[in-house]
N, C-alpha and C positions, 0 to 999 in steps of 0.2 A: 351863279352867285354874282352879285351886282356890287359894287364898292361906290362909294364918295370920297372926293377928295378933299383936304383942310390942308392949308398952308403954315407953315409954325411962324411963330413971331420970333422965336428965339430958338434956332433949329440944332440938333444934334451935330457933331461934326461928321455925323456919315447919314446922316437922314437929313433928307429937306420936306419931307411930304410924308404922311405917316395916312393909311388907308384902313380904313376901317369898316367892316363889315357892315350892308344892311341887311336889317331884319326885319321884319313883317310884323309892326306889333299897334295895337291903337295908337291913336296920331297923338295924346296927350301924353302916352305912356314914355317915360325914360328908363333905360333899362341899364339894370344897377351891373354896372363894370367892376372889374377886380383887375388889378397889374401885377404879372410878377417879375421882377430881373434878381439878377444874379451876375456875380463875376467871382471866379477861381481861385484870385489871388490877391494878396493884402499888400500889392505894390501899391505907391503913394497915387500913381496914374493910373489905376485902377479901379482905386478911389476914389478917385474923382469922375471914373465913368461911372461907378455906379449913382455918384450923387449927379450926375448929368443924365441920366438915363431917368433916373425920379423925377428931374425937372421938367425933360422931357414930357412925361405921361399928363402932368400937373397942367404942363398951359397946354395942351393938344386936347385929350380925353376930358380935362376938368371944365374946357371952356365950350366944348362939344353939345348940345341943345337935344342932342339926343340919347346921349348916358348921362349917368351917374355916377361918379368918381368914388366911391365906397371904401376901398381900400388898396395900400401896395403893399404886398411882400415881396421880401428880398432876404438875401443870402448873400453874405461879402465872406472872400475868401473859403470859399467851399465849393469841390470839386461838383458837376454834373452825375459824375458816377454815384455818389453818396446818395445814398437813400435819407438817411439820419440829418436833413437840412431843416434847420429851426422855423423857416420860413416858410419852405415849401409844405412842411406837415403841416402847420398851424393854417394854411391856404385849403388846404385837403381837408383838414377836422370845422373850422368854421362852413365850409361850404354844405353840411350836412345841415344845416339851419337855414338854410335858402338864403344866407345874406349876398350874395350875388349872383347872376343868371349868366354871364362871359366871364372868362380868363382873358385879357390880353396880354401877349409874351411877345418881344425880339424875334425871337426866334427857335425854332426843334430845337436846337442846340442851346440855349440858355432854360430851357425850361428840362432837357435831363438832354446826358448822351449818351444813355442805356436806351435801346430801343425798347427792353420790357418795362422799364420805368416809366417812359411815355405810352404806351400802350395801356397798360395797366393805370397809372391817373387820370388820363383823358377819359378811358371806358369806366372808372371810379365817377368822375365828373357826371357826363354822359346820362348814367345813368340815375342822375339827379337834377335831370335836365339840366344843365351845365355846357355851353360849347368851349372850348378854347380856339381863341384866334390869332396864328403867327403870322406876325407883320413879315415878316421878310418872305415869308412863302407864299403868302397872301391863303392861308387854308386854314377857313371855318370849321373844326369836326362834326357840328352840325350839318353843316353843309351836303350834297350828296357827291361822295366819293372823297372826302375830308378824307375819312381813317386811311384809306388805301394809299393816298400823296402823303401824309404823313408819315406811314408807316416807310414808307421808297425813303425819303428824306431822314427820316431818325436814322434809317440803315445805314443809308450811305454816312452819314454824320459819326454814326459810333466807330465804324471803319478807316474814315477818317481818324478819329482820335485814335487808336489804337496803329496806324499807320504811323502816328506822330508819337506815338510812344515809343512803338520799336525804333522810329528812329534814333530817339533820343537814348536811348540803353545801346544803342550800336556807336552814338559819339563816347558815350563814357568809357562802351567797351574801347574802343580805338586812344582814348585817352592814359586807361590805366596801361594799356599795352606799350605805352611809351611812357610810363611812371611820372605822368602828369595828372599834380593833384585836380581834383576834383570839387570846389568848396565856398562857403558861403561865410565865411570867417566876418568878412566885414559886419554882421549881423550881429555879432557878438559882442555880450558890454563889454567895452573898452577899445572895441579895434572899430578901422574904418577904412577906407577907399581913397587914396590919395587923389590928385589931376589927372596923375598916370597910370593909374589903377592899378598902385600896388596897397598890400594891405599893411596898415601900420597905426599903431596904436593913438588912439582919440583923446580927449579931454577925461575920459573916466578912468585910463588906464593906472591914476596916484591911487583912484578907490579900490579899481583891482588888488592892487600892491600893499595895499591898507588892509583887505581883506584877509590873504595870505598871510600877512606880519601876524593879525591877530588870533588868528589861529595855529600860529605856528608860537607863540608865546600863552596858548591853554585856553583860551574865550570859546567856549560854546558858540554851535552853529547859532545857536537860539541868542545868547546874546549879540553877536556879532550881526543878526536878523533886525535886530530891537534899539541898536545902536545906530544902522543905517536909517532905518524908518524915523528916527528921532533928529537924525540929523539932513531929513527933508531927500534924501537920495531917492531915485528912481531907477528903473531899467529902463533898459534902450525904448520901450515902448511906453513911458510915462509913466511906468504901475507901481503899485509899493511893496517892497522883497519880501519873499516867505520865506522859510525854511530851507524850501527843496531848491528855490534861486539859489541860494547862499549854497549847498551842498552842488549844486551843478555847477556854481563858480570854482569851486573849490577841486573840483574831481576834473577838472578838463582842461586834458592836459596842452589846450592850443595855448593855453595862458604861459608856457616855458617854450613855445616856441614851434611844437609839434604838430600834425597835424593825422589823426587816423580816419579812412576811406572807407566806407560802408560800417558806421555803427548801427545806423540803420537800415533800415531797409522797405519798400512798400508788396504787400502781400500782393494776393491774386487778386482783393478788392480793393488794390490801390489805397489801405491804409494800413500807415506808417508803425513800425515795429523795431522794438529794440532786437540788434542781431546780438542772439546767442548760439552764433555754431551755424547758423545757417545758410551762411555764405560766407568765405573768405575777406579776410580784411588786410587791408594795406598801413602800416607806417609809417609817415612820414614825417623823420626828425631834422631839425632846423629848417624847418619848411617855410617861416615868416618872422618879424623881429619878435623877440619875448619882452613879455612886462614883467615877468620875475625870474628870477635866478631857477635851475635845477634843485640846487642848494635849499631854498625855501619852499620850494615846490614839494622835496620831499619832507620837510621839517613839519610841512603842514599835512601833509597823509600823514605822516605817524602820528601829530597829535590827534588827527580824527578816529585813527585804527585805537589807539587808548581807550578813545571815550566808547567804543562797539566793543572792548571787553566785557567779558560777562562781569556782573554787578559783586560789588566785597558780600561778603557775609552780613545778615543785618545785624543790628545792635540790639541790647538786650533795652526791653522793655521795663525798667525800672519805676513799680509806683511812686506815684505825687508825694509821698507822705515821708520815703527815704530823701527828695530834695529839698535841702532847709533853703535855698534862695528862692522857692517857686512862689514866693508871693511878693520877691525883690524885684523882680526885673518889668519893665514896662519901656514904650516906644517913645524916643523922644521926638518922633513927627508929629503924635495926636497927642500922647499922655495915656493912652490905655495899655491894661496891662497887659503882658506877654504870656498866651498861653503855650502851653505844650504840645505839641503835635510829634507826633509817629504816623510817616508815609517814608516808604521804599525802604526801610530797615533802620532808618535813619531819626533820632530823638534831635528836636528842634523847638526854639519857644519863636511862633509866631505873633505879630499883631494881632489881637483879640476887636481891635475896633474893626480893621481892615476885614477879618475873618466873618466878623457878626451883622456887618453894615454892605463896605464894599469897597472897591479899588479907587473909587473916584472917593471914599469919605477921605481914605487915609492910603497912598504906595505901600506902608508896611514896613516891618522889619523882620527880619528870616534868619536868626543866629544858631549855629550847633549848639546842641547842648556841651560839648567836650570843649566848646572854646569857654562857657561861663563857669567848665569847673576848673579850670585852667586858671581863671585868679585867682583862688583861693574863697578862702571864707570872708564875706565881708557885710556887717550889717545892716549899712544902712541902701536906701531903694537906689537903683540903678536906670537913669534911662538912658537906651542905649541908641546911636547911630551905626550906619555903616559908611567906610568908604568903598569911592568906586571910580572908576578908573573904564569910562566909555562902556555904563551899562552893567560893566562884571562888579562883583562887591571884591573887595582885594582886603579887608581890614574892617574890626568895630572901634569906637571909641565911647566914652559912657562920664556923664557927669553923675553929682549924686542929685537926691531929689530937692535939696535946699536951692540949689545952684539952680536947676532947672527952672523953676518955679518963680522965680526971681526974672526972667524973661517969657516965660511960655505960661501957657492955660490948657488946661487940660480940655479937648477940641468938641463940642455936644452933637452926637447926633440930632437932627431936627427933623420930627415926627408928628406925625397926626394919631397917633394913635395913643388911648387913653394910656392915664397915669396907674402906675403898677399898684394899685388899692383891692382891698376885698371890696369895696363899693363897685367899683368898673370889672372886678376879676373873683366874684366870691367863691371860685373854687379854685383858686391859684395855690392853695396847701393841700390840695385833696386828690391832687391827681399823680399818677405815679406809671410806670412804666413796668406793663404788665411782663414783659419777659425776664428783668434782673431786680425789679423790686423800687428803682431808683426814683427819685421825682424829677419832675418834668417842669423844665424853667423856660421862662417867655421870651423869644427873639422878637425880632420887628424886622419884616424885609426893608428894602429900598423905598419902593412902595408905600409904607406905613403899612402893608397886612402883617397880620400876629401869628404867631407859630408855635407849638408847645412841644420841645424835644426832650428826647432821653439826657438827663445832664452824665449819665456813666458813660452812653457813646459818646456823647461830646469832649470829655474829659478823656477818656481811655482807649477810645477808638471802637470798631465796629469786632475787632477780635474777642474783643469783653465782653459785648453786647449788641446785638445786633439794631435795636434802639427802635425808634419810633418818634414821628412828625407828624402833628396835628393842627389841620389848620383851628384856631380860637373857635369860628363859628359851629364846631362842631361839637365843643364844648359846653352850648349855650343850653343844652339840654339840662345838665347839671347845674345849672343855677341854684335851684330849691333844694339838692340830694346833700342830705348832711354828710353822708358818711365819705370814705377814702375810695377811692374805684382805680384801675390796674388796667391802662387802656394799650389794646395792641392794636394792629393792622394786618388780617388774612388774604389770603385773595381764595374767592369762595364761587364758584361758576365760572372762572375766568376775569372776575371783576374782583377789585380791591375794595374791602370794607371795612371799616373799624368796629372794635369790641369792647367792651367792660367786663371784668370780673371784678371779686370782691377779693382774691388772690392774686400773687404772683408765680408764675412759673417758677421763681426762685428768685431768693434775693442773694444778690453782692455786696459781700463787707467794704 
C-alpha cells in the first residue's frame, strides 16, 4: 500500500501531516469519503478536540482533489465500549445505501475499544465494499493484511483500556481504604471548585435554598419545576428544569453537607446503574460546606413523603341539577364560564374557554368545588381569580358580573370555521350519541377543525358515558337524511370505524 502526503494549513495540535490512502480508481473519479471521531468525555477540552478534530477533516480531506468529503459522524461524550452510539450507528445504517466507499478514523481506538466491535463493523463495511482507513496506524482494511494489523492493534488497545480501568478501581480501592471521599460534587447545581480546589458553594446556591424553603413550606415538585422555568433559571448545563431535576435536588443529600460513595455504580458493560445492594456504600457526613440547614433539609423530605401518601377517598359525584350556582361562576381572565369537571375523586369548576380552545387562548381558572360552597348562596354571576404566590394558587377572589364587565370583555375565540347555522350544519339537531342517547354539540380545535362530542361525557365525565368524537367531515354524509341518527365508534378488524343507528344503546336522564 502506497500513501501521499498533504500538508495542513491549520494543523491539529498533534498532527502536522495527515496520510491518506491511495486507491486505484479512474483518474476523474473522486472517491466519496466518510469521517468518524469520537471523544469519551463531555470535558470543556474535549470539546474542543472534537470540534478541532471536525476542522481538522474539513481543510485536509475537504480540500483533497481526490475524495469527496460526504459526511462526518461523531460521538461526544460516549464511551468506545458502547455499542448504542448515535453516530456510529447511523454511519453503519446510511452506509447500506452506498453513500460512501472509505471510513476515515484517528484511530482503532477512536472508532471502538472492543476488539469485537471493530471486527464486526469493519467486516459489516467490508462487505459492502466499504474500507476503513486509520490514520495513526496507517492501515487500509481493504488493503492486504489490513484485518490482521488491525485486529493486533484493537487487541492490544482494549487491554490497554482495561489495564486503565483496573487501575483506576485499584486508586479508588486505595482511597476508600483511607476514608477519602471520592467525588465530583463541583458538578453539581450550586457547588463549585475554588483556586484551591476546595468545593464550595457557587452563585446558584440562593436557588438551592429557594428550592428547599419551598417545598418545605407545601409547593409541589411541579410547581416549584414551573416557577423556575418562568423565572428564566437553568441547570449547571444551560437546560430548562423538569420534574425529576427538581426531585434530584431535593433528595440529595450533598446539599446539607454530606456526601454518599458508590450510589452508583458501572456494570460489566461499563454502564452506569443505580446501586441497590450491590456493593457497599460509604457516608460521609460533614464532608463539604452545606447550603441548607439539616433542619430544612428534613422539613423538605417530609413534605415530599405527604404528597407520596396514598390519595383521600374521592368525593361523591354530585349531578349539575343539585348545584344551584353551576351557571354563576365563570373566569375572570377570558369571561367564559366555569365548567365542572371530576378528575382524581375531586369535583372542580374549570375554565370552559381554556378547556374548549386552549392554554394559550386563556391560563385558566381551577377552583374546588367545596371552596364555592363555602360562601354560601349568592345570586348574582361570579367571576372568579386566583391568587398565587410563585406559581402555587394560595387563595380565590371574585367580583360580581356588573363590576366585571365595567373593565373587561368577555375574550372571542377567532376561527375559521363556519358559523353554527342549519345552513353550514344542517344536521346539527339530528345527531345524538349512540351509547346514552345524548346530543352531540360542536367544538372547534385550535386549528379551526370541528368536532361533534357526547355533551353527557363532557358534562358528567367518561363514568356516565363512555362518549364519542367525530370529526364534522364525517358527518357530511348526512346532509340530506331527515331523520335523528345515534352515532358510535367500534373498532372492527383492528381498525376504528364509525356507525349510525336509528336507536340508542340507552338513554340517560
Amino acid at each position: 500500500m502506497t500513501t501521499s502526503q498533504i500538508s495542513l494549513s491549520s494543523a491539529d495540535a498533534d498532527s502536522h501531516v495527515i496520510l491518506l490512502p491511495h486507491i486505484e480508481k479512474p483518474k476523474d473519479h473522486r472517491i466519496r469519503a466518510a469521517v468518524y471521531c469520537r471523544v469519551s468525555s463531555k470535558h470543556e477540552d474535549q470539546e474542543y478536540s472534537l470540534e478541532n478534530q471536525i476542522r481538522h477533516y474539513r481543510e485536509t480531506i475537504g480540500e483533497d482533489r481526490r475524495y469527496e468529503l460526504v459526511e462526518i459522524y461523531y460521538d461526544f461524550g460516549i464511551s468506545g465500549f458502547k455499542e448504542a452510539r448515535p453516530g456510529f450507528q447511523r454511519m453503519l445504517e446510511e452506509s447500506k445505501d452506498g453513500k460512501f466507499e472509505l471510513v476515515i478514523t484517528k484511530s482503532i481506538t477512536r472508532f471502538a475499544r472492543n476488539t469485537a466491535t471493530v471486527l464486526d463493523a469493519t467486516r459489516l463495511l467490508k462487505s459492502r465494499g466499504i474500507g476503513v482507513f486509520f490514520e495513526l496506524q496507517q492501515i487500509n482494511t481493504l488493503g492486504e493484511g489490513g484485518e490482521l494489523l488491525m485486529t493486533l492493534f484493537a487487541a492490544f488497545g482494549q487491554a490497554e483500556s482495561e489495564s486503565n480501568r483496573l487501575g483506576t478501581k485499584m486508586t479508588i480501592k486505595r482511597k476508600v481504604e483511607k476514608q477519602e471521599a471520592i467525588q465530583q460534587i463541583q458538578r453539581v447545581f450550586g457547588y463549585t471548585k475554588n483556586a484551591d480546589g476546595e468545593i464550595v458553594p457557587d452563585e446558584n446556591a440562593g436557588r438551592v435554598l429557594e428550592i428547599f424553603e419551598m417545598a418545605a413550606d407545601g409547593f409541589t415538585v411541579g410547581q416549584i419545576t414551573n416557577y423556575l422555568n418562568s423565572e428564566g433559571v437553568t441547570t449547571k448545563r444551560g437546560a430548562k428544569f423538569y420534574r425529576t431535576t427538581v426531585t434530584r435536588i431535593l433528595t440529595n443529600e450533598e446539599y446539607k453537607g454530606d456526601f454518599v460513595q458508590f450510589k452508583h455504580y458501572s456494570d460489566e458493560h461499563r454502564k452506569e446503574r443505580k446501586n441497590a445492594g450491590e456493593h457497599a456504600m460509604i457516608y460521609y457526613a460533614e464532608n463539604h460546606p452545606p447550603i441548607v440547614t439539616n433542619e430544612l433539609w428534613e422539613k423538605a423530605q417530609q413534605a415530599l413523603g405527604v404528597r407520596q401518601n396514598p390519595k383521600p377517598e374521592p368525593e361523591e359525584k354530585p349531578l349539575l341539577d343539585t348545584l344551584p350556582y353551576r351557571h354563576q361562576l365563570f373566569c375572570a381572565k377570558c369571561g367564559h364560564r366555569l365548567m365542572r369537571s371530576y378528575t382524581g375523586g375531586k369535583n372542580r369548576w374549570v375554565c370552559s374557554g381554556k378547556e374548549r380552545f386552549s392554554s394559550d387562548f386563556c391560563s385558566g381558572v381551577s377552583i374546588p368545588d367545596e371552596v364555592v360552597k363555602s360562601w354560601g348562596d349568592f345570586p348574582e354571576d361570579r367571576y372568579i381569580s386566583e391568587t398565587t404566590d410563585r406559581g402555587r394558587v394560595t387563595g380565590f377572589t371574585y367580583e360580581d358580573g356588573d363590576t366585571w364587565h365595567k373593565s373587561h370583555t368577555r375574550k372571542r375565540h377567532v376561527t375559521q370555521a363556519p358559523a353554527l347555522t342549519e345552513e353550514n350544519y344542517p344536521y346539527k339537531d339530528r345527531v345524538y350519541c349512540k351509547y346514552c342517547g345524548g346530543r352531540l354539540r360542536r367544538i372547534i380545535g385550535n386549528n379551526g377543525s370541528v368536532f361533534w362530542i357526547c355533551n353527557t361525557m363532557s358534562r358528567y365525565g367518561k363514568d356516565i358515558c363512555r362518549g364519542v368524537r367525530v370529526p364534522d367531515e364525517m358527518l357530511h354524509s348526512l346532509k340530506d337524511y331527515p331523520g335523528i341518527v345515534y352515532i358510535g365508534k367500534e373498532n372492527i378488524d383492528g381498525k376504528e370505524r364509525y356507525g349510525y343507528s336509528r336507536q340508542p344503546d340507552k338513554k340517560i336522564s
